[in-house]
N, C-alpha and C positions, 0 to 999 in steps of 0.2 A: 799547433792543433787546438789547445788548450782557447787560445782568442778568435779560433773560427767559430767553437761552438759554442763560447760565450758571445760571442756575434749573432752566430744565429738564433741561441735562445731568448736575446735582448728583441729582435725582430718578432719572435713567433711570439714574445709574450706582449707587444704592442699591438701585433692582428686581433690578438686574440680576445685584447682589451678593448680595441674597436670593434672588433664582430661582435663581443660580448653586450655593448651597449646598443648601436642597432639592432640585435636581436630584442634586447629587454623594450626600444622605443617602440618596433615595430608589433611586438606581441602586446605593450601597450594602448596603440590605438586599436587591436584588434578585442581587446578585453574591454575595451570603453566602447564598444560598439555592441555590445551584447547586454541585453535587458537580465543584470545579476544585480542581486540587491548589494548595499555599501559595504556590508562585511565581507558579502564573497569578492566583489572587486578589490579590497584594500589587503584582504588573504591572498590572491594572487599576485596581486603585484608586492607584495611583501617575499612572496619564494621566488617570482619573477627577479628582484633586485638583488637577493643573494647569489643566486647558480639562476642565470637567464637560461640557459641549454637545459639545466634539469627543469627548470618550472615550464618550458616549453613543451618538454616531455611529456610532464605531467598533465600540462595541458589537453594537448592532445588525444590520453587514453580517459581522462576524465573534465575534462573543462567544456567542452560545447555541448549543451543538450538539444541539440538541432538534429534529428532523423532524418531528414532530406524530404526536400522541400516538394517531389513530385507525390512521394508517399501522406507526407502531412496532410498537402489539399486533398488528395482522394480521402484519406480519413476525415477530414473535415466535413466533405462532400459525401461520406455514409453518413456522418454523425447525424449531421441537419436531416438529408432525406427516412432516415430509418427514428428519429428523434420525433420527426411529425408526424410518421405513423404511431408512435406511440402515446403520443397526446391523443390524434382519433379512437387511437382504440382505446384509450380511455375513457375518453368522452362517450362512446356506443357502451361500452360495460358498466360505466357509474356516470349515470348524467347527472347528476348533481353534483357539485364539487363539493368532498367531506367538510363539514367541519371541525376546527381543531381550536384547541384553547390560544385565545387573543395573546397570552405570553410566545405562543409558535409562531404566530402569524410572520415576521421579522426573519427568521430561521428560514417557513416557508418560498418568502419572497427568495432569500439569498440564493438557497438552494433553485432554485426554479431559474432566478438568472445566470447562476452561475453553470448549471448544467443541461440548461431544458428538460428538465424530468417535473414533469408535474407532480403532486400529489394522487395520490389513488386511492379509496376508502374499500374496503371489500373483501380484503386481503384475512389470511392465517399465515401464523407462524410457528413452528416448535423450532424452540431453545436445545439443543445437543450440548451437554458436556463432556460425554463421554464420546471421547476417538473410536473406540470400537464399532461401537453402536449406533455413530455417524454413518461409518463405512457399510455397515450391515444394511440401514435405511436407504443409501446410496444406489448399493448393489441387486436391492429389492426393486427397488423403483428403475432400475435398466432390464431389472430383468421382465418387468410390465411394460418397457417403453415397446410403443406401437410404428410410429414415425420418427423420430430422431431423437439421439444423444449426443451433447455437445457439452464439452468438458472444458475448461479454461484454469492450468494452475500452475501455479509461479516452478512449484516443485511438485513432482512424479516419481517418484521413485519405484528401480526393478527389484523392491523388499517383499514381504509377505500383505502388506495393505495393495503395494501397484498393483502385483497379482493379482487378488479381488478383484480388484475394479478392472482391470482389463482381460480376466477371463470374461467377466458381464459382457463386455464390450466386443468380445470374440463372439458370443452367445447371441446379441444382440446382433450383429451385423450378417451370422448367417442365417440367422429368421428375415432378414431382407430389412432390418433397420440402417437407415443413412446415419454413422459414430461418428465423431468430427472431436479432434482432442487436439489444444494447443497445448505448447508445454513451455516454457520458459526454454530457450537455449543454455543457461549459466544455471539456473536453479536443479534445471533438469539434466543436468548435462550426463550423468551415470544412464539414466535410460537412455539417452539418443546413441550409446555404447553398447548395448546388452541385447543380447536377443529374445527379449519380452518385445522389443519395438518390432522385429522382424515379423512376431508372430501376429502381434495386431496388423499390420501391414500385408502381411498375406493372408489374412481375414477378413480385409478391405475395411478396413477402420484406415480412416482422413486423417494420418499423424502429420501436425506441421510445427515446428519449433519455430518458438516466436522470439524475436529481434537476435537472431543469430552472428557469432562475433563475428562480423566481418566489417574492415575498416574501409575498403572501395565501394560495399553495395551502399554501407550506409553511410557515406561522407564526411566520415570522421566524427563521424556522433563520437561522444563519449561511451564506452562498451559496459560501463557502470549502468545504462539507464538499462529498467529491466522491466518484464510484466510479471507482477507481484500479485495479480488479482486470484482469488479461488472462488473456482463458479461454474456450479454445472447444471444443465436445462434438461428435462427431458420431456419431448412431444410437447416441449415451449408450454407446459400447464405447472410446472414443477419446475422449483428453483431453488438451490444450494448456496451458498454463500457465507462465508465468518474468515476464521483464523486459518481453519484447516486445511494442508494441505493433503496428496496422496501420500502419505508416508507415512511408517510405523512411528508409535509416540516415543520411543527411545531413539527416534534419527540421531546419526554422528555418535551415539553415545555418550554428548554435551555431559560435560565436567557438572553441568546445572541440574541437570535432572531428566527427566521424564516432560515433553513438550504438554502445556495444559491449554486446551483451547476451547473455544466457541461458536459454532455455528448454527445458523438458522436455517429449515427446510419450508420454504413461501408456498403456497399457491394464491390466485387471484391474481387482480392487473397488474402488481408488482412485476410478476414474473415475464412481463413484456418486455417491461427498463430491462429488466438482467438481458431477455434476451436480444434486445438491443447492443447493449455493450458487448456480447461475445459477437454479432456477429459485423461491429463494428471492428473488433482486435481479427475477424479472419480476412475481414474485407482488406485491411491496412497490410497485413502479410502476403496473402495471397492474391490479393486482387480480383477476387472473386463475391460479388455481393448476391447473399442470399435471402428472396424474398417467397411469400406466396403464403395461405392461409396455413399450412401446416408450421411455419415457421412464426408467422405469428397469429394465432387463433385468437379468436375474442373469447374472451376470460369470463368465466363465471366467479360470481360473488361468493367465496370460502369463510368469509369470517367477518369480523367487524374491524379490524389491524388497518388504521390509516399510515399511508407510507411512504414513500418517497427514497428513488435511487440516484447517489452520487459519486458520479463515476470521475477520476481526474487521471494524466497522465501529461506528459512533454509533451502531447500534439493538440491539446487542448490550451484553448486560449486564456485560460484563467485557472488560478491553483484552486479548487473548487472545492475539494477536503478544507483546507486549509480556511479558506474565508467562514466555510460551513463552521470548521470549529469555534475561530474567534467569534464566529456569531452566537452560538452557543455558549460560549464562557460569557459573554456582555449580555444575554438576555438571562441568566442565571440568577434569583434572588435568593435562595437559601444552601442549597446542596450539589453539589459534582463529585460524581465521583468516576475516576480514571484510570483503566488498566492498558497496560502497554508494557511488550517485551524488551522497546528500547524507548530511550527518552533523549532525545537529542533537540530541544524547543527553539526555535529563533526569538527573539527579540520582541516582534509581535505577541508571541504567546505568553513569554515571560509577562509582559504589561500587560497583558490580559488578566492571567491567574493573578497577579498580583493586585491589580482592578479589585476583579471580583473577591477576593478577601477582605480588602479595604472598607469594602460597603457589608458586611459580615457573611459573605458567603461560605460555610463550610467544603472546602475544597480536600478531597484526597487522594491522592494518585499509587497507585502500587504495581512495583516494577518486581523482575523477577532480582532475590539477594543475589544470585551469580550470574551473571551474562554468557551464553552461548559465546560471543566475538569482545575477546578481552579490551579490547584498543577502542571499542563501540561502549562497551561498560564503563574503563577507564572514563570517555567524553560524558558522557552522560550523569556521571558520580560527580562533575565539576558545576553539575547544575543544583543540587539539592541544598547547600549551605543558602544559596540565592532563592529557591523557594521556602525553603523552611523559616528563613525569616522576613517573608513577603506576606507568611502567615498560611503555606501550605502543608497538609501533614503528607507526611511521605513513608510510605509501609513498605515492608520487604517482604516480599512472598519465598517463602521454603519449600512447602513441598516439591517443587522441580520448575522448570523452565513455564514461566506464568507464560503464554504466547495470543491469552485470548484481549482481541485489541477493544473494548468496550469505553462507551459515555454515557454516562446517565444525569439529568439535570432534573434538579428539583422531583416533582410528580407530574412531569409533563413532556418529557422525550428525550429518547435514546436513539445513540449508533451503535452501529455491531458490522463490522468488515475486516479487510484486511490492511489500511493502514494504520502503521504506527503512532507517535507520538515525535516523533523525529524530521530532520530536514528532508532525508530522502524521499517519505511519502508525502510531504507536502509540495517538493518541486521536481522529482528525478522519475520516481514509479509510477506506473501504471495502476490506480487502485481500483475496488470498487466498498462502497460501502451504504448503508441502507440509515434513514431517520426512521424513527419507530414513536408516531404520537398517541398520547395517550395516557392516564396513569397507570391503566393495568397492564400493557405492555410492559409500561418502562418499571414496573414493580417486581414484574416478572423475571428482566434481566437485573435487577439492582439486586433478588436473591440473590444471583450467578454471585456478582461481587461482591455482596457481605459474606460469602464464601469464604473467595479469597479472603476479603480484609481479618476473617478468622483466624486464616492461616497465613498470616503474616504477622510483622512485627515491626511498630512503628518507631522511626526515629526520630531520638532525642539531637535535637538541636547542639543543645551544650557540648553532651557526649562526641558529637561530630565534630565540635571545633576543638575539641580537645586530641584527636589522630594527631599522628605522629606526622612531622612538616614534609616529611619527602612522600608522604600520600598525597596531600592536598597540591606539592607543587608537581609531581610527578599527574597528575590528573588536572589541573589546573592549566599543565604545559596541554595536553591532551585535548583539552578542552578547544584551543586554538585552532583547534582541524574542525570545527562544528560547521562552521558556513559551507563546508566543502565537503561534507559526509551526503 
């Protein structure tokens, strides 16, 4: 008995060594067929060649950012057609195109090819730092909407803030307003559960969760890509956009603190692009493309705020964030300064900030000192020895979870949206995020961050190489996961 099942374990463990290796050849042509940059292919095939059956797995729930290819073209096929209504109706509301400082122009270009969002002069902005008083601004402005509200956020939540907003949006839809609210399916997932959704839904508010996990409709996308974007329109004259999600600032009750964030309330032609992009995210979900003057009205002139919206996500042909930023760190001559909840940098940006300090650029970045997702903090803590001696300073924010994602360069222009500083909003999420030229603009939000930078606390170099070796390798091993975050 004893040399049958040493017979058959000798067998099953030769199958298993050839299945093992087909598996790894074949998931290798399939990995070398995919547009990932060198680190994310050489991290795959590195778990690929230890456990082929796990990295396959893995593969699978996170490895393809491909949405399916019938959805992609129709969004492709909004993007353009709703894209070049938005350049005309710019052109009818500011026929002249702004001008902005010859250090923009470069920026301007990028942004423009990379997104089709023109520039727009015309525009106002108010800066929200306070959560409360976001919500309250919000809630006001639904409770004037005349013609539509349309709501876009990563996270919703059934707390005491989703309430707010979606009693408005109760309030709103039986005065004969058309509410239209996406939600993230994974961010949101506690509302698509609760009966806050039943009651918007039987009040005729448009609830649709967007990229919903399902592994058939969507082709085996990876269930990691998400829409991250927060953005709400109302009667298309009015636009919302920064950090903020629907949800109270102590969400999860985060080990970190109290969520701190940022957002801007637009009007002017700005508020086209936004609504552009939302009603490119309903057209890609539901299939339904909405057009006609109420939806996008021609803008009156609010302020003097020249601007510019960049929007990126996996169905978009180019990382549009991402080029937008290294644009912005290479046209920087003096000052940067950079807030973000997570910092997880590729390669590119790394040589970037490093660039730009080498030519004496004062660069500073401040993250929050605790991180909401330990294993996301851990990666991210393996980057700061590598910037601090590139000649970046790097601050720790205390008072609670910093979540407001801003850039500010030199006196000549800022971003303010919702992606991060990390891999996933440069090639995995759905973002949106605004350029703000100008000095007084961008002076305006660099308060917001000499805020922060107050309240925080910068770190010493020395003192960082001086922790204890099972931090640095223990984060260092972590670090490893960055191309695939």
């Amino acid at each position: 008995m004893g040399q049958v099942l040493h017979h058959v374990w000798l067998h099953f463990g030769l199958y298993y060594h050839v299945f093992s290796w087909l598996l790894f050849l074949v998931m290798m042509l399939v990995i070398l067929g995919r547009r990932l940059t060198t680190a994310e292919t050489l991290a795959w095939i590195a778990i690929l060649y230890v456990r082929p059956e796990v990295g396959t797995l893995f593969w699978l729930i996170l490895g393809d950012r491909r949405l399916g290819r019938t959805r992609v073209r129709l969004h492709r096929q909004v993007i353009q057609t709703m894209r070049t209504l938005s350049w005309r109706d710019a052109q009818r509301a500011y026929v002249t195109r702004p001008r902005v400082e010859a250090d923009s122009l470069p920026l301007v270009l990028q942004a423009e090819r990379t997104t089709g969002m023109p520039i727009v002069g015309g525009n106002s902005v108010d800066l929200m730092h306070d959560n409360a008083a976001m919500i309250k601004r919000l809630v006001d402005d639904i409770d004037q909407a005349g013609s539509h509200v349309h709501l876009l956020y990563y996270i919703y939540e059934p707390d005491d803030t989703g309430r707010q907003v979606s009693e408005a949006l109760i309030r709103a839809a039986r005065r004969g307003v058309t509410c239209r609210l996406l939600a993230d399916a994974v961010g949101s997932r506690l509302f698509f559960k609760s009966k806050l959704l039943r009651s918007l839904t039987q009040a005729g508010v448009h609830v649709v969760p967007m990229l919903p996990v399902d592994l058939l409709r969507r082709g085996l996308a990876r269930i990691d890509l998400r829409n991250h974007r927060k953005l709400a329109i109302i009667d298309g004259v009015i636009a919302f956009t920064g950090s903020q999600n629907i949800v109270d600032d102590d969400y999860g009750r985060s080990r970190a603190g109290n969520w701190v964030d940022l957002s801007g309330r637009f009007t002017g032609p700005l508020v086209t692009q936004l609504q552009t992009v939302f009603t490119e995210d309903w057209a890609f979900e539901t299939d339904e493309v909405l057009d006609g003057s109420d939806i996008l009205p021609i803008q009156q002139i609010t302020g003097n705020v020249v601007a510019q919206a960049v929007p990126t996500g996996p169905s978009h042909e180019t990382e549009g964030f991402h080029r937008v930023l290294l644009s912005a760190i290479n046209i920087a001559r003096h000052r940067i300064i950079i807030t973000s909840p997570y910092l997880v940098p590729d390669e590119p940006t790394m040589l970037a900030l490093a660039m730009a300090a080498d030519r004496g650029v004062d660069i500073s970045i401040v993250v929050p000192r605790k991180g909401d997702h330990r294993v996301v903090a851990a990666v991210g803590r393996s980057f700061y020895r590598g910037l601090m001696e590139s000649g970046v300073k790097m601050f720790l924010y205390s008072p609670g979870l910093l979540h407001a994602k801003t850039v500010t360069v030199d006196d000549t222009f800022a971003l303010l949206g919702s992606a991060n500083l990390d891999v996933r909003s440069f090639y995995l999420c759905f973002e949106i995020n605004v350029v703000l030229y100008g000095p007084e603009v961008t002076l305006r939000l660099r308060e917001e961050q000499e805020q922060y930078l107050c309240d925080s606390t910068r770190l010493d170099l020395e003192t960082w190489k001086r922790r204890p070796f099972y931090k640095t390798y223990l984060e260092n091993t972590a670090g490893l996961l960055a191309p695939l975050f």
